[in-house]
DRENGU-909500 format. One record per residue (C-alpha): residue number from 1; x, y, z. Coordinates in steps of 0.02 Angstrom, whole numbers, padded with zeros to 5 digits. Last residue first. Layout:
N
 seq      x      y      z
 NUM      X      Y      Z
...
END
This chain:
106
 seq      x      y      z
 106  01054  01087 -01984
 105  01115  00997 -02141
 104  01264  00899 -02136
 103  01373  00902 -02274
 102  01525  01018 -02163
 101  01495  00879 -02045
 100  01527  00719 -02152
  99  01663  00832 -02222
  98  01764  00837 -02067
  97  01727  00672 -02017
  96  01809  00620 -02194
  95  01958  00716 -02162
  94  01983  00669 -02016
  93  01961  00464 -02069
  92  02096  00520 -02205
  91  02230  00578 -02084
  90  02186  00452 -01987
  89  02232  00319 -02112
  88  02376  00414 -02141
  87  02417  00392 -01980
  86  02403  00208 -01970
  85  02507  00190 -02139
  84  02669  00297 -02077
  83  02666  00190 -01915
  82  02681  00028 -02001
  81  02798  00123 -02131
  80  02919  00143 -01955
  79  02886  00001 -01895
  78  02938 -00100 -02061
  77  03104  00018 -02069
  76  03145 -00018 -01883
  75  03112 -00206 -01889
  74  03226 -00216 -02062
  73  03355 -00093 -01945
  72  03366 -00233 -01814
  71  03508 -00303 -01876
  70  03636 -00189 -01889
  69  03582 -00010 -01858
  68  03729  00090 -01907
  67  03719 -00012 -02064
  66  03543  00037 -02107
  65  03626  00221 -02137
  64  03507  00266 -02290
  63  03347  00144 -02250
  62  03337  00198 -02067
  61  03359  00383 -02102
  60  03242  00381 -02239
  59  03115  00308 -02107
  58  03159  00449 -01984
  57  03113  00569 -02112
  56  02981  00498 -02155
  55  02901  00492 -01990
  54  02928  00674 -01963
  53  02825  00690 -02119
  52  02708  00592 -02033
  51  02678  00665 -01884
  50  02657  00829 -01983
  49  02505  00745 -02062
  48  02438  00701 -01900
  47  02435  00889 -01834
  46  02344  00949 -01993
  45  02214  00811 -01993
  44  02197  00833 -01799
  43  02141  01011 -01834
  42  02036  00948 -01986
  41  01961  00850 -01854
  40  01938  00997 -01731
  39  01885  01140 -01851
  38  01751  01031 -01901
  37  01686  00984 -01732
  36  01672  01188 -01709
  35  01595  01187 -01863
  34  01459  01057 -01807
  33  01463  01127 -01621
  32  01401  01323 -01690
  31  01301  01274 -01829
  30  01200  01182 -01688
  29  01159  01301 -01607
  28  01218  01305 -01388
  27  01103  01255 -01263
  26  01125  01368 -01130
  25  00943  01464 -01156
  24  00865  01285 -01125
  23  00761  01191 -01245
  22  00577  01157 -01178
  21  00553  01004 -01092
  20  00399  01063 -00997
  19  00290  00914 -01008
  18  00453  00803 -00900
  17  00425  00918 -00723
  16  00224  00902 -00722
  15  00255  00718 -00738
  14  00374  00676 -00623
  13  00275  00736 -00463
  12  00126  00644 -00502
  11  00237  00504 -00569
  10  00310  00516 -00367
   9  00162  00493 -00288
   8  00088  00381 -00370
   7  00255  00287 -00313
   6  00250  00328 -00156
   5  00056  00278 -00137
   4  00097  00120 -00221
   3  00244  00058 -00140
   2  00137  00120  00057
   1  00000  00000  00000
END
């Protein structure tokens, strides 16, 4: 008895408060996040990119004075274009999340 008159109770209260779920005067537009998101990725896009030209540097390195390196310079050079394909991958997903949001309509 006392289960139901709580929670009665409580829908009565719950109610009322969900019907007015007007948007609030701090929500910001939605022009403003989607180029704000764009910004970011292509961002990123510009800061990966130079992650990779440092990379290829370092991987001409490897392949130009493999000697210093002995051995191990086959597992350097096959790190290094490991590491050279991952970010352009992200350099392209950026890109892509970029546009998706620049195509957007809002």
């Amino acid at each position: 008895m006392k289960t139901k008159l709580l929670m009665t109770l409580f829908l009565v209260c719950l109610l009322p408060a969900c019907s007015n779920m007007n948007s609030h005067a701090m929500d910001v537009d939605l022009t403003v996040q989607h180029e704000a998101l764009i910004r970011h990725f292509e961002e990123e896009a510009k800061q990966v990119q130079i992650m990779i030209d440092k990379h290829k540097k370092i991987l001409s390195q490897f392949k130009s004075n493999s000697y210093v390196y002995g051995r191990h310079a086959e597992d350097l050079k096959t790190h290094s274009e490991e590491v050279i394909n991952l970010y352009e991958k992200a350099v392209v997903t950026n890109r892509e999340m970029a546009d998706m949001f620049r195509d957007m309509e809002y």
